[in-house]
N, CA, C and O atoms as a Tripos MOL2 file, in Angstrom:
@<TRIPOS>MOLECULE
protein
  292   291    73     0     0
PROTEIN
NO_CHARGES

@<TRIPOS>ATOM
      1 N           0.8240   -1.1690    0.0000 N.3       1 UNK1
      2 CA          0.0000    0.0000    0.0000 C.3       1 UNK1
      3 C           0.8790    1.2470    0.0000 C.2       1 UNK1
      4 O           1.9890    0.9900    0.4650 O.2       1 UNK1
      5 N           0.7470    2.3740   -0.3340 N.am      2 UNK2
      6 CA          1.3770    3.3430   -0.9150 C.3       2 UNK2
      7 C           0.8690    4.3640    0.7250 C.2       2 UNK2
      8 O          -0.2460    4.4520    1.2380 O.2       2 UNK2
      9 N           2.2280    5.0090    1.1800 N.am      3 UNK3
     10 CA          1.8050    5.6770    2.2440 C.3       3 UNK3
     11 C           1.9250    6.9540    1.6810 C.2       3 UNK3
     12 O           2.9010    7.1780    0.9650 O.2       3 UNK3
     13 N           0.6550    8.2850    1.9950 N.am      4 UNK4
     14 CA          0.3660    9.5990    1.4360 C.3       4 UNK4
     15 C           0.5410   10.5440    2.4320 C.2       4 UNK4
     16 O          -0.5590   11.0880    2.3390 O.2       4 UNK4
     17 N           1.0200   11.0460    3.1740 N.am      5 UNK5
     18 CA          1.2460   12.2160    3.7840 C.3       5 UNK5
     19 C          -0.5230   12.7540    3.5640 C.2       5 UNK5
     20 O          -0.9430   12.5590    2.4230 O.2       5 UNK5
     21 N          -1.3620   13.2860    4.3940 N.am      6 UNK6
     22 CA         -2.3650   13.8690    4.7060 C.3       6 UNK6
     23 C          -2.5230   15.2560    3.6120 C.2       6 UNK6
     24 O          -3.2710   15.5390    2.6760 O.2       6 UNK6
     25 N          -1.1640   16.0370    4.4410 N.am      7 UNK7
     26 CA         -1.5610   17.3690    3.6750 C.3       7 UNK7
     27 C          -1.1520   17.2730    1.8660 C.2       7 UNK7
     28 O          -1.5790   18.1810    1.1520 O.2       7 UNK7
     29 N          -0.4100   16.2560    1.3000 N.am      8 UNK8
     30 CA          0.1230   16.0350   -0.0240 C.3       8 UNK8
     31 C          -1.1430   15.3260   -0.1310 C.2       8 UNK8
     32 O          -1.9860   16.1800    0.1400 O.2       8 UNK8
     33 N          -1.5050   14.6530   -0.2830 N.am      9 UNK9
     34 CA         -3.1600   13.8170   -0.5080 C.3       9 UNK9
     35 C          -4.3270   15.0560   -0.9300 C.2       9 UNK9
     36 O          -4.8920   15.1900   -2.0150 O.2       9 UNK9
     37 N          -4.4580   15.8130    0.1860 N.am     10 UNK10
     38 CA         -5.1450   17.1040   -0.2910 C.3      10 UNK10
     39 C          -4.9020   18.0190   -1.5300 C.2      10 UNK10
     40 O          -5.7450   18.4490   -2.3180 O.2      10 UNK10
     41 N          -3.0290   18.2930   -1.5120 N.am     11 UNK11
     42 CA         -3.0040   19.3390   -2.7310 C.3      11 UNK11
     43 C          -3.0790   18.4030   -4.1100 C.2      11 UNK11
     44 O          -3.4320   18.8500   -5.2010 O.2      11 UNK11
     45 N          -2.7760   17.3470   -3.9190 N.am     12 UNK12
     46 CA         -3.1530   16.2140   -5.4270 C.3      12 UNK12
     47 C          -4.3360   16.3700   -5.4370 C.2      12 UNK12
     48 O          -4.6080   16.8420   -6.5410 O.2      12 UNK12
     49 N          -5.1700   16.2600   -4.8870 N.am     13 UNK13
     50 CA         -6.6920   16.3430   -4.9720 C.3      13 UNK13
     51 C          -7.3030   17.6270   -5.5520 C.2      13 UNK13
     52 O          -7.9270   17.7560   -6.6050 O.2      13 UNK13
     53 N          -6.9410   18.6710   -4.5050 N.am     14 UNK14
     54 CA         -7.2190   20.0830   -5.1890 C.3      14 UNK14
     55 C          -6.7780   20.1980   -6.6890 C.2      14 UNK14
     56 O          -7.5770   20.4330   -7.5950 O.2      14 UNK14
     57 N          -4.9690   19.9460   -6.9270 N.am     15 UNK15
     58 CA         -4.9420   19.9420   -7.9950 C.3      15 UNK15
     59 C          -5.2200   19.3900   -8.9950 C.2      15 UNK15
     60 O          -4.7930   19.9060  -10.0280 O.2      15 UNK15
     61 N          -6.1740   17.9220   -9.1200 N.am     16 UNK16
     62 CA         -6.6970   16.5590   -9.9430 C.3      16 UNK16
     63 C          -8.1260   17.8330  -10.4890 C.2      16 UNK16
     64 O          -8.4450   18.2680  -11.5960 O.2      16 UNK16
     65 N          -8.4860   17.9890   -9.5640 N.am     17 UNK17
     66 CA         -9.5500   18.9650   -9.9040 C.3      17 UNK17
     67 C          -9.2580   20.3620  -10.8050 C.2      17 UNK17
     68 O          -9.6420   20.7440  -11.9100 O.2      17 UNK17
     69 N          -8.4340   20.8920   -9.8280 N.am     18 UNK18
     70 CA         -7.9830   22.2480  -10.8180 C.3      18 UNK18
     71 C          -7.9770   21.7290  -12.4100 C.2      18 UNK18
     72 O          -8.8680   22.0760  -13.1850 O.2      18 UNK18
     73 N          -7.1450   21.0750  -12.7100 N.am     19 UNK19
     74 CA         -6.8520   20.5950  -14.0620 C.3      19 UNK19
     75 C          -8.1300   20.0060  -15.2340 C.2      19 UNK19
     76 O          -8.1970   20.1640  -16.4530 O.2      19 UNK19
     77 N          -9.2910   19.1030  -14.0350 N.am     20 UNK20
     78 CA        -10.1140   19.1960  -14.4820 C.3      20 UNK20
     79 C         -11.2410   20.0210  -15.3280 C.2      20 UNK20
     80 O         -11.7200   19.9360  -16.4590 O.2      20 UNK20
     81 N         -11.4350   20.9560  -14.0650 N.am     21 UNK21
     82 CA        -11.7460   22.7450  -14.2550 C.3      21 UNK21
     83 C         -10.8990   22.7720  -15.2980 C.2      21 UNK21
     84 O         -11.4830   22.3220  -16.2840 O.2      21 UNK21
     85 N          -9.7400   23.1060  -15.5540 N.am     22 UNK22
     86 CA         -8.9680   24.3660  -16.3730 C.3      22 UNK22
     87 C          -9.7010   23.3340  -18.0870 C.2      22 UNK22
     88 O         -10.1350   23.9290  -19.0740 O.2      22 UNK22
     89 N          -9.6290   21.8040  -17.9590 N.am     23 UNK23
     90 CA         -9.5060   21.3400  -19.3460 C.3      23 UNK23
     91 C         -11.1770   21.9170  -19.9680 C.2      23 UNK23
     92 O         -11.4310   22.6600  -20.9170 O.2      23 UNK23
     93 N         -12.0830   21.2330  -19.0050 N.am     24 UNK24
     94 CA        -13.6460   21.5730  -19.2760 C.3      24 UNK24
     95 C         -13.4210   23.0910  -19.5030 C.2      24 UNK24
     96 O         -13.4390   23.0820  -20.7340 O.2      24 UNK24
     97 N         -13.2320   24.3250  -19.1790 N.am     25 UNK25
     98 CA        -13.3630   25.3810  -19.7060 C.3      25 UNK25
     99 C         -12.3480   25.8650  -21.0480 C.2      25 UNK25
    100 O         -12.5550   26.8540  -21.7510 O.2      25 UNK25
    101 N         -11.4750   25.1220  -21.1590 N.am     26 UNK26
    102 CA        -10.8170   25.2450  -22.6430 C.3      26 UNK26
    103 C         -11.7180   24.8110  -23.7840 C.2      26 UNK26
    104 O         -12.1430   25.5140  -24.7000 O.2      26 UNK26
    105 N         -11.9560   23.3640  -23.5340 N.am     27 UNK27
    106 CA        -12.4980   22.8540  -24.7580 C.3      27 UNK27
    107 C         -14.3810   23.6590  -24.7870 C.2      27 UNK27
    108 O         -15.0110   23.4420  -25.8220 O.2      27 UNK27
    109 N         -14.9190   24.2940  -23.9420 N.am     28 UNK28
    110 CA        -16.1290   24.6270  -23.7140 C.3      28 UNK28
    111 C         -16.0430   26.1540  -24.6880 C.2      28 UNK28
    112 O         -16.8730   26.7780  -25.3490 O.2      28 UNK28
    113 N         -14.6120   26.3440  -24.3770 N.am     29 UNK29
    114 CA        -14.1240   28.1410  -25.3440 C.3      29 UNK29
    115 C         -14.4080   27.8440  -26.5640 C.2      29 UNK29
    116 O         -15.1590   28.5080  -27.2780 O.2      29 UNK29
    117 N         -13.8920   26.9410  -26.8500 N.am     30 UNK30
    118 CA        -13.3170   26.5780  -28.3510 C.3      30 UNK30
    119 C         -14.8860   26.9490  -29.4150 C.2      30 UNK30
    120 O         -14.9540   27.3670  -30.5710 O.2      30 UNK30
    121 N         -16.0770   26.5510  -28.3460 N.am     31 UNK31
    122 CA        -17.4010   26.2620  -29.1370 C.3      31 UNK31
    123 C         -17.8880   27.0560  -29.4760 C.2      31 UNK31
    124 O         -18.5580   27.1270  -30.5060 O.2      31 UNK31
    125 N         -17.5310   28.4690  -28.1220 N.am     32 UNK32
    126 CA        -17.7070   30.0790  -28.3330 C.3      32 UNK32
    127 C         -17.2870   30.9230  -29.4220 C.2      32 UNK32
    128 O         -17.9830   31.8250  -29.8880 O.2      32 UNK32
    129 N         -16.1610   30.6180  -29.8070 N.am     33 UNK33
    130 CA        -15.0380   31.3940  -30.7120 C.3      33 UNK33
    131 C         -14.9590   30.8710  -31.9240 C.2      33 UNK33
    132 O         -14.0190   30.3170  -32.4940 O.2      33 UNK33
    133 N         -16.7380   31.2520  -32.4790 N.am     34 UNK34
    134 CA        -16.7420   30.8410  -33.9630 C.3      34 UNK34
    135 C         -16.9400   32.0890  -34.7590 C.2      34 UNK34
    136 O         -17.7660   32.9620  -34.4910 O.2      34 UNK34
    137 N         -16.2360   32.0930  -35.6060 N.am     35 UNK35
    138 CA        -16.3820   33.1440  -36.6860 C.3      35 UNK35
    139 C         -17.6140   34.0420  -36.9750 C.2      35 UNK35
    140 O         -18.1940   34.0040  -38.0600 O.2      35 UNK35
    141 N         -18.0090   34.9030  -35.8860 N.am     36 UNK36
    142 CA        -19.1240   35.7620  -36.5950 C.3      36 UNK36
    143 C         -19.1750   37.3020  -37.0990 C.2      36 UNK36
    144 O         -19.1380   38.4380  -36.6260 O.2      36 UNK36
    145 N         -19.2980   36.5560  -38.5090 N.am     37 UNK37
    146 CA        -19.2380   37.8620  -39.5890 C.3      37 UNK37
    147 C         -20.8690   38.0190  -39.8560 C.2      37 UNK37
    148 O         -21.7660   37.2850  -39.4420 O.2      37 UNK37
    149 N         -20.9460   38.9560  -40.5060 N.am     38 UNK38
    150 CA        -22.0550   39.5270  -40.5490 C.3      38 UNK38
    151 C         -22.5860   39.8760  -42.3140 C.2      38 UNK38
    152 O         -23.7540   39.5580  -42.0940 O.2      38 UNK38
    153 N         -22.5940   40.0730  -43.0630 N.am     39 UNK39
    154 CA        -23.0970   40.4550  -44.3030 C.3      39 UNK39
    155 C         -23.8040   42.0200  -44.0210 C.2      39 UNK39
    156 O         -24.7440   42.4100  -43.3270 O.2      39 UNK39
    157 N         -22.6830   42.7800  -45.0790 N.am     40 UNK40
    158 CA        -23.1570   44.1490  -44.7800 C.3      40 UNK40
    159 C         -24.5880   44.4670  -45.3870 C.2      40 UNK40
    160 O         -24.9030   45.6400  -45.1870 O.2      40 UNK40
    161 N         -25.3870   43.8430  -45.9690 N.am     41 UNK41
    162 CA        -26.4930   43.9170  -46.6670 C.3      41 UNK41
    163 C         -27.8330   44.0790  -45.3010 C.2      41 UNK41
    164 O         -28.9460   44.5780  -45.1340 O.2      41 UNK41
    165 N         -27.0300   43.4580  -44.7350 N.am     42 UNK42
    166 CA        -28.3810   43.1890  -43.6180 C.3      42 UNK42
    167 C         -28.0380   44.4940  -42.3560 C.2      42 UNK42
    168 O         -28.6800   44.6200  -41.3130 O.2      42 UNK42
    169 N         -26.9420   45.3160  -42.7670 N.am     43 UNK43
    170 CA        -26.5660   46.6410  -41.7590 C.3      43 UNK43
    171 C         -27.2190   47.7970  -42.6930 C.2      43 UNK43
    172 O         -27.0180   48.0830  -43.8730 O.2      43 UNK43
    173 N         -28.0330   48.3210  -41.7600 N.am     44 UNK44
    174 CA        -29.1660   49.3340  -42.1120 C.3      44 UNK44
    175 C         -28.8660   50.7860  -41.3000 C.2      44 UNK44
    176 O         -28.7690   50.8830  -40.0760 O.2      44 UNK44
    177 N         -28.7630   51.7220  -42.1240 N.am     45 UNK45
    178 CA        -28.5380   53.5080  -41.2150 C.3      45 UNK45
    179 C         -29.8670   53.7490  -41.7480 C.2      45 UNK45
    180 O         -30.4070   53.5280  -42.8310 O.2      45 UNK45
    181 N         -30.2400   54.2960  -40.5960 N.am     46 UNK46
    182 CA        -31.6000   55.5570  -40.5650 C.3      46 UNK46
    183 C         -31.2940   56.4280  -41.0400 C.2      46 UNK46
    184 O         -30.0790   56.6170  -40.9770 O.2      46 UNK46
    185 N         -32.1890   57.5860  -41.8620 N.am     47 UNK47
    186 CA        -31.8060   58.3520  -42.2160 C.3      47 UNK47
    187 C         -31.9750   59.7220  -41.4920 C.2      47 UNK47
    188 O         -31.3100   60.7570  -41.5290 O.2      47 UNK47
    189 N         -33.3090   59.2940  -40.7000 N.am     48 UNK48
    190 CA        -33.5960   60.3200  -39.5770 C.3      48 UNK48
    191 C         -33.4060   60.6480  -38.7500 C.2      48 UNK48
    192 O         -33.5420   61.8250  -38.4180 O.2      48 UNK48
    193 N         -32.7030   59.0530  -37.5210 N.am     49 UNK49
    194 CA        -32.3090   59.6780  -36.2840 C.3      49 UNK49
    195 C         -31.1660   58.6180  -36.2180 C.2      49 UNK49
    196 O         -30.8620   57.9740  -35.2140 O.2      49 UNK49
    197 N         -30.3920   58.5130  -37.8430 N.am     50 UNK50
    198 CA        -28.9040   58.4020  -37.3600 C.3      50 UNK50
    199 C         -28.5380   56.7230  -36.8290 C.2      50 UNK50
    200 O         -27.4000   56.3020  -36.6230 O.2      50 UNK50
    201 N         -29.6110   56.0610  -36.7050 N.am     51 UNK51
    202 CA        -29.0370   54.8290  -36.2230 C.3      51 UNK51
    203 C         -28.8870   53.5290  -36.6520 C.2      51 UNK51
    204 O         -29.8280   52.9030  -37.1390 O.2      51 UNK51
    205 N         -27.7910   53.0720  -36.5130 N.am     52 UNK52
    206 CA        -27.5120   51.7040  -36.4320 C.3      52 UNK52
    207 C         -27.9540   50.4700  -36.4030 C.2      52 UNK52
    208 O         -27.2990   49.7090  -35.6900 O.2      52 UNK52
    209 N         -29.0120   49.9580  -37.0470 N.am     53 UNK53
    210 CA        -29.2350   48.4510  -36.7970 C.3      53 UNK53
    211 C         -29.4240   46.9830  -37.8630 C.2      53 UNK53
    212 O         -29.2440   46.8840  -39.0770 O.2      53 UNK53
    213 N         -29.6930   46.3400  -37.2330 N.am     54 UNK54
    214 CA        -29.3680   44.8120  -38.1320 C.3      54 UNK54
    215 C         -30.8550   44.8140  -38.2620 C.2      54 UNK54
    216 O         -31.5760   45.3500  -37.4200 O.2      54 UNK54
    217 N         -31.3590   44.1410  -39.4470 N.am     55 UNK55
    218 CA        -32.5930   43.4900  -40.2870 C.3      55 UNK55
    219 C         -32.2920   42.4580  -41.1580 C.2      55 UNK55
    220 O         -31.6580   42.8210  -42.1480 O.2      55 UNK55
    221 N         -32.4880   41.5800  -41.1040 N.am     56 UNK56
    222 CA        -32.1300   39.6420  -41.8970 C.3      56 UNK56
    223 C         -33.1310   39.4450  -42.5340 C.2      56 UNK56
    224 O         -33.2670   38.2840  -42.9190 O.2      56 UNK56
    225 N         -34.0410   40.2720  -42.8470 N.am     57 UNK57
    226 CA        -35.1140   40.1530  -43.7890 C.3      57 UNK57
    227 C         -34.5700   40.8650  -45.1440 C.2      57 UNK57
    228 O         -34.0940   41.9890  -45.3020 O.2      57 UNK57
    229 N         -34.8220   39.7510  -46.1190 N.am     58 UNK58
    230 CA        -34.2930   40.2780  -47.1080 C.3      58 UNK58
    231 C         -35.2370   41.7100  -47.7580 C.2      58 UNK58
    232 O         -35.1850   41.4470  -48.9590 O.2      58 UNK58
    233 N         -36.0040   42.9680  -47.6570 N.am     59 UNK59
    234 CA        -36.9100   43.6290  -47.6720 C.3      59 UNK59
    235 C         -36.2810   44.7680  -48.5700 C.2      59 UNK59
    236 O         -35.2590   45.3450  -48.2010 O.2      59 UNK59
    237 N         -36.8670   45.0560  -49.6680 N.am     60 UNK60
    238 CA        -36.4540   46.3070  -49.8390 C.3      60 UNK60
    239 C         -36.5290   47.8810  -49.0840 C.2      60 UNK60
    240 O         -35.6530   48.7320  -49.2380 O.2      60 UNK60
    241 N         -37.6100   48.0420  -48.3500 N.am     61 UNK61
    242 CA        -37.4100   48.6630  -47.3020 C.3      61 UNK61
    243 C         -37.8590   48.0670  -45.7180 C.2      61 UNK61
    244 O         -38.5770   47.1250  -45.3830 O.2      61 UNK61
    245 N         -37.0990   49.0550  -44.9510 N.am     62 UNK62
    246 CA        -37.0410   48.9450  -43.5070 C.3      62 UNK62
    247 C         -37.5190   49.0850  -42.8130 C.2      62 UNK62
    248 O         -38.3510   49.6640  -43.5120 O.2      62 UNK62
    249 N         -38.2740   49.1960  -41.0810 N.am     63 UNK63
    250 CA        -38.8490   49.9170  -40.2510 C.3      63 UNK63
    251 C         -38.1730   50.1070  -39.2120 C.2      63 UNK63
    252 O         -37.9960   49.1920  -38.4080 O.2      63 UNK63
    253 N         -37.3740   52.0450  -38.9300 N.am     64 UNK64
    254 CA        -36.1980   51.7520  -38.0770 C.3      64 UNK64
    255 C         -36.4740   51.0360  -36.7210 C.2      64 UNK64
    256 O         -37.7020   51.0830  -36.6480 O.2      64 UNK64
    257 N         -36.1090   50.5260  -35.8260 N.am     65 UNK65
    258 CA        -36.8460   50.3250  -34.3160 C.3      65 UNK65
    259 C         -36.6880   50.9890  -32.9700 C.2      65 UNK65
    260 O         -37.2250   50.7340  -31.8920 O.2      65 UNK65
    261 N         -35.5570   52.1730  -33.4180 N.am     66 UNK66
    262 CA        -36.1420   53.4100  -32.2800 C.3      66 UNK66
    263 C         -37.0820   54.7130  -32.8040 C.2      66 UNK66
    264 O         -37.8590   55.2070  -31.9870 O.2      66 UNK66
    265 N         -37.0050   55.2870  -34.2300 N.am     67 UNK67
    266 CA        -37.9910   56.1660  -34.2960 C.3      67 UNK67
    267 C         -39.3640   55.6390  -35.4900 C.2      67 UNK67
    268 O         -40.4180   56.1720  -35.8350 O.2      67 UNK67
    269 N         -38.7830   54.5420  -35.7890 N.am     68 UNK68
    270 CA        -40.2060   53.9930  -36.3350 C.3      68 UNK68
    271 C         -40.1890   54.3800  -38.1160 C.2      68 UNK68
    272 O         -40.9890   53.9760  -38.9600 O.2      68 UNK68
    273 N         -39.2210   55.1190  -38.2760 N.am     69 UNK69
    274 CA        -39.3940   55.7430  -39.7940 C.3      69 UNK69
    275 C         -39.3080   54.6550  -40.7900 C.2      69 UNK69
    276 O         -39.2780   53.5300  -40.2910 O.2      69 UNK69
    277 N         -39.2670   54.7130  -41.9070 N.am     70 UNK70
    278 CA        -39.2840   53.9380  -42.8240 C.3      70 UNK70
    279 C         -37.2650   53.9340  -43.9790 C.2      70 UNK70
    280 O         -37.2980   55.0130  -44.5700 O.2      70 UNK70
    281 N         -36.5890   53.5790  -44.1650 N.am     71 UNK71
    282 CA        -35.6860   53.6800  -44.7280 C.3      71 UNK71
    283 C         -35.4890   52.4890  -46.1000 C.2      71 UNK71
    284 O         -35.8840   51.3370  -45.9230 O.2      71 UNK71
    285 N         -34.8140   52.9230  -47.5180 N.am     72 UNK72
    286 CA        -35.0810   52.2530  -48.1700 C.3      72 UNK72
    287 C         -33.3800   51.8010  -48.7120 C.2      72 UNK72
    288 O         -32.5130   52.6690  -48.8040 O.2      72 UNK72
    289 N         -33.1840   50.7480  -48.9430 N.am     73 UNK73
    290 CA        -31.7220   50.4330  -49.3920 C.3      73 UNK73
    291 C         -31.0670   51.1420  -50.3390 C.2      73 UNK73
    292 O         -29.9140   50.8420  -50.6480 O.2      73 UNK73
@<TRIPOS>BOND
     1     1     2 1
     2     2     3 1
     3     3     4 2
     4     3     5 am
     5     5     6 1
     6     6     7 1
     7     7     8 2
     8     7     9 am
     9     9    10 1
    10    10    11 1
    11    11    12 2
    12    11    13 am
    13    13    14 1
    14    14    15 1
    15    15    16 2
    16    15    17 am
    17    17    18 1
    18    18    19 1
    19    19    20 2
    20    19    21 am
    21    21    22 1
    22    22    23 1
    23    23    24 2
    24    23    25 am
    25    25    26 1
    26    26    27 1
    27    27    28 2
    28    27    29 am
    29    29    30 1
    30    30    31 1
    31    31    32 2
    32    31    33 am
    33    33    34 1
    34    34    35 1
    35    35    36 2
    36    35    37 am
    37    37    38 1
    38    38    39 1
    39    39    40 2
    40    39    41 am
    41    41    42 1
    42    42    43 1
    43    43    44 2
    44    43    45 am
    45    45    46 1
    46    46    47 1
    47    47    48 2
    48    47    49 am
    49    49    50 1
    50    50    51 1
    51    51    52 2
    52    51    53 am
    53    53    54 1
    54    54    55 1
    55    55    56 2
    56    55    57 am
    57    57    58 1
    58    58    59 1
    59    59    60 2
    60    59    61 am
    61    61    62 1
    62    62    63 1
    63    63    64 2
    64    63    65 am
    65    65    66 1
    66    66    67 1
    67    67    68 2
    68    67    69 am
    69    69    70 1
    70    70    71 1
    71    71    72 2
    72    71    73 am
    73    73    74 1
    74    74    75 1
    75    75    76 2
    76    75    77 am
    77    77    78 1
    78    78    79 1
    79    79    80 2
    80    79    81 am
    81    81    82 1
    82    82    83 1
    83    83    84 2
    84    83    85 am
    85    85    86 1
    86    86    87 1
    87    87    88 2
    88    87    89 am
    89    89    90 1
    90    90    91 1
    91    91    92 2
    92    91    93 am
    93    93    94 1
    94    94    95 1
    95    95    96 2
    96    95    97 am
    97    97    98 1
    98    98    99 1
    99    99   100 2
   100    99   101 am
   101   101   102 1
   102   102   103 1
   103   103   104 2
   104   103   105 am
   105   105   106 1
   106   106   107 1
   107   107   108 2
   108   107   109 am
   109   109   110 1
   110   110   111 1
   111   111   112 2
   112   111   113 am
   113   113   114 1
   114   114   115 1
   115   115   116 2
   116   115   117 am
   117   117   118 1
   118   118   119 1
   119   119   120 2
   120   119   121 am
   121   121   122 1
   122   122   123 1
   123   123   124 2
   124   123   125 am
   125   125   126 1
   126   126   127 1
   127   127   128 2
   128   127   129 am
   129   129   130 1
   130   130   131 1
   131   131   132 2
   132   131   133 am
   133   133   134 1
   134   134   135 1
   135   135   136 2
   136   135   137 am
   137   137   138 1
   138   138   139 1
   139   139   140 2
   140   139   141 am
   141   141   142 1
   142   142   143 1
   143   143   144 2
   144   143   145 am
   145   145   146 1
   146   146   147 1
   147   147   148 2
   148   147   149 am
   149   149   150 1
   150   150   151 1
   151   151   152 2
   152   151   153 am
   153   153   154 1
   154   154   155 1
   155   155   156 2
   156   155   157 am
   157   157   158 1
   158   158   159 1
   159   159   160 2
   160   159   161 am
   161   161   162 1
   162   162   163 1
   163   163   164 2
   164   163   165 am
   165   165   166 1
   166   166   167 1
   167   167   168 2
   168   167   169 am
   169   169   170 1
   170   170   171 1
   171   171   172 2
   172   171   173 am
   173   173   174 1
   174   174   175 1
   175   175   176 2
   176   175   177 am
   177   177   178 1
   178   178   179 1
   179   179   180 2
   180   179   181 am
   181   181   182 1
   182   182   183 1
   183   183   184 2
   184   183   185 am
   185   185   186 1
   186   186   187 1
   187   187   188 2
   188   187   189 am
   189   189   190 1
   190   190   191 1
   191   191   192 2
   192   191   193 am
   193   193   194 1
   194   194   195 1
   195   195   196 2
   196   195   197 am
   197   197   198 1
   198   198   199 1
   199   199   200 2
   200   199   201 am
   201   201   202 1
   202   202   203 1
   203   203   204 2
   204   203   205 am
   205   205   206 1
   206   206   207 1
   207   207   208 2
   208   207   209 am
   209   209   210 1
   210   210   211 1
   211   211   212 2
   212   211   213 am
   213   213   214 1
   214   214   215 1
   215   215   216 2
   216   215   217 am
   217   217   218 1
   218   218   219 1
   219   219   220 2
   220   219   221 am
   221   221   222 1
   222   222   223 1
   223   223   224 2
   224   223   225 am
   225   225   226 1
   226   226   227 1
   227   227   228 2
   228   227   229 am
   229   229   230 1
   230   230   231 1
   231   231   232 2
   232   231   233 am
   233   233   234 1
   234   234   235 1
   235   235   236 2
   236   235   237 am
   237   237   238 1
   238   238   239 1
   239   239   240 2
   240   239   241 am
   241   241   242 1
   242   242   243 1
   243   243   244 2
   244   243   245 am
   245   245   246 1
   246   246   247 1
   247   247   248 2
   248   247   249 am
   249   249   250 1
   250   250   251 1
   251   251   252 2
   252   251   253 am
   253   253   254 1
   254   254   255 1
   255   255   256 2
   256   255   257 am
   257   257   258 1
   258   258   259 1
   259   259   260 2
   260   259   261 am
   261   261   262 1
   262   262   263 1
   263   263   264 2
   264   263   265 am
   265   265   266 1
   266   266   267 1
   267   267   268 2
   268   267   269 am
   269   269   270 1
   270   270   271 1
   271   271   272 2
   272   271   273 am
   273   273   274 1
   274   274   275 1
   275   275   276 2
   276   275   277 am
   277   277   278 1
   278   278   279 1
   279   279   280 2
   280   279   281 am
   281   281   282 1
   282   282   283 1
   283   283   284 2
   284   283   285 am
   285   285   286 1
   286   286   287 1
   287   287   288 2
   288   287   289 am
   289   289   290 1
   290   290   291 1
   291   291   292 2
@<TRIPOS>SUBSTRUCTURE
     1 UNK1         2 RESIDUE 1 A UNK
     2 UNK2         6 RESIDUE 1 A UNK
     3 UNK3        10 RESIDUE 1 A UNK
     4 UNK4        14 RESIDUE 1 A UNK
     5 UNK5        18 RESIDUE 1 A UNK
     6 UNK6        22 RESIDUE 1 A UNK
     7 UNK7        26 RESIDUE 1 A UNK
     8 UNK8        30 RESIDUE 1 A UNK
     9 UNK9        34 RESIDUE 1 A UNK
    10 UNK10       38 RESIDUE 1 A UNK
    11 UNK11       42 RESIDUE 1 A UNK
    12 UNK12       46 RESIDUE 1 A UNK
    13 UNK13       50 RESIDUE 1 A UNK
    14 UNK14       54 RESIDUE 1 A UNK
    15 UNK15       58 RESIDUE 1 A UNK
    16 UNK16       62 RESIDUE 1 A UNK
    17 UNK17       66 RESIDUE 1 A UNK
    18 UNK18       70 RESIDUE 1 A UNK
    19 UNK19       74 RESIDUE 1 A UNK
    20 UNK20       78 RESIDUE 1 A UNK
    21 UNK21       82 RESIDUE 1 A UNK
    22 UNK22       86 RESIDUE 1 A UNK
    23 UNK23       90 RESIDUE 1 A UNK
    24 UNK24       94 RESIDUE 1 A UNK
    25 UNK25       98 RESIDUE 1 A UNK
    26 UNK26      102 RESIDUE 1 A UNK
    27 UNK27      106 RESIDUE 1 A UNK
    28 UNK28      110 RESIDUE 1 A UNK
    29 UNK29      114 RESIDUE 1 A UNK
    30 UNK30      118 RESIDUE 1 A UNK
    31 UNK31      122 RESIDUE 1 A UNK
    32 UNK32      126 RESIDUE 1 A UNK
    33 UNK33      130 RESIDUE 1 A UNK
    34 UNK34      134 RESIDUE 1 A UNK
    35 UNK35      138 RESIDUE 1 A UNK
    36 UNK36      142 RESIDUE 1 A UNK
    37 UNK37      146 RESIDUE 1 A UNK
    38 UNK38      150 RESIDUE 1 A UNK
    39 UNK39      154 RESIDUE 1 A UNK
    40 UNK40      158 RESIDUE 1 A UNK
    41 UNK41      162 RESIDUE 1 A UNK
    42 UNK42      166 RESIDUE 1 A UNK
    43 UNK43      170 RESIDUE 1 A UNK
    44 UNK44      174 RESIDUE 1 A UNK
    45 UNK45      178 RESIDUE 1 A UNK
    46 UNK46      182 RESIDUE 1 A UNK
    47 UNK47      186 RESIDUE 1 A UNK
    48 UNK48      190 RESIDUE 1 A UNK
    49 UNK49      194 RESIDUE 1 A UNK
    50 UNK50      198 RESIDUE 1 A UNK
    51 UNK51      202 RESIDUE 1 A UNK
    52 UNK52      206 RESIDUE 1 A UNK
    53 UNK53      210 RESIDUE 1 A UNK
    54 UNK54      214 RESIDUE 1 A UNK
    55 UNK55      218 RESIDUE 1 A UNK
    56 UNK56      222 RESIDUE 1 A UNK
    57 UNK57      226 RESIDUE 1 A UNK
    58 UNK58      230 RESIDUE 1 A UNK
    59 UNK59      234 RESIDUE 1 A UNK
    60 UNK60      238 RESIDUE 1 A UNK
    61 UNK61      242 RESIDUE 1 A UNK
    62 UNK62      246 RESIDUE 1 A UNK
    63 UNK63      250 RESIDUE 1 A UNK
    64 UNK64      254 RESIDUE 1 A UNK
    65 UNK65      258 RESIDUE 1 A UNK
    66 UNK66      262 RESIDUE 1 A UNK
    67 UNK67      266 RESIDUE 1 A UNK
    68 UNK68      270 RESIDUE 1 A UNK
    69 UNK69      274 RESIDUE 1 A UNK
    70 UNK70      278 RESIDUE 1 A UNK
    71 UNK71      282 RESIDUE 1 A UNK
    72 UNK72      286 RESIDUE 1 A UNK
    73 UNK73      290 RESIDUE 1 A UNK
């Protein structure tokens, strides 16, 4: 039988785990950090109050969604 010192038994343990932890959150990244590009077709400017937003409807025109106006490609 293999004799373990108490407090060395513990930091193998803590560290069996740490390593565990560290691998599960690497390979869990990997799934995150996929390529997202966007297609500028679907990026829409208001013409009235200036803003910024995405629409994935292919539409020839728009309905902005903070002042409501109408914008056309």
């Amino acid at each position: 039988m293999i004799s373990i010192d108490f407090s060395i038994g513990i930091a193998l343990y803590i560290l069996s785990i740490l390593i565990v932890v560290f691998l599960l959150w690497f390979f869990s990244r990997k799934e995150k950090d996929k390529d997202l590009s966007l297609d500028p077709k679907y990026i829409w400017f208001c013409s009235v109050c200036t803003y910024t937003y995405i629409n994935t409807k292919e539409d020839f025109i728009s309905n902005c969604p903070r002042c409501g106006s109408y914008n056309k490609r």
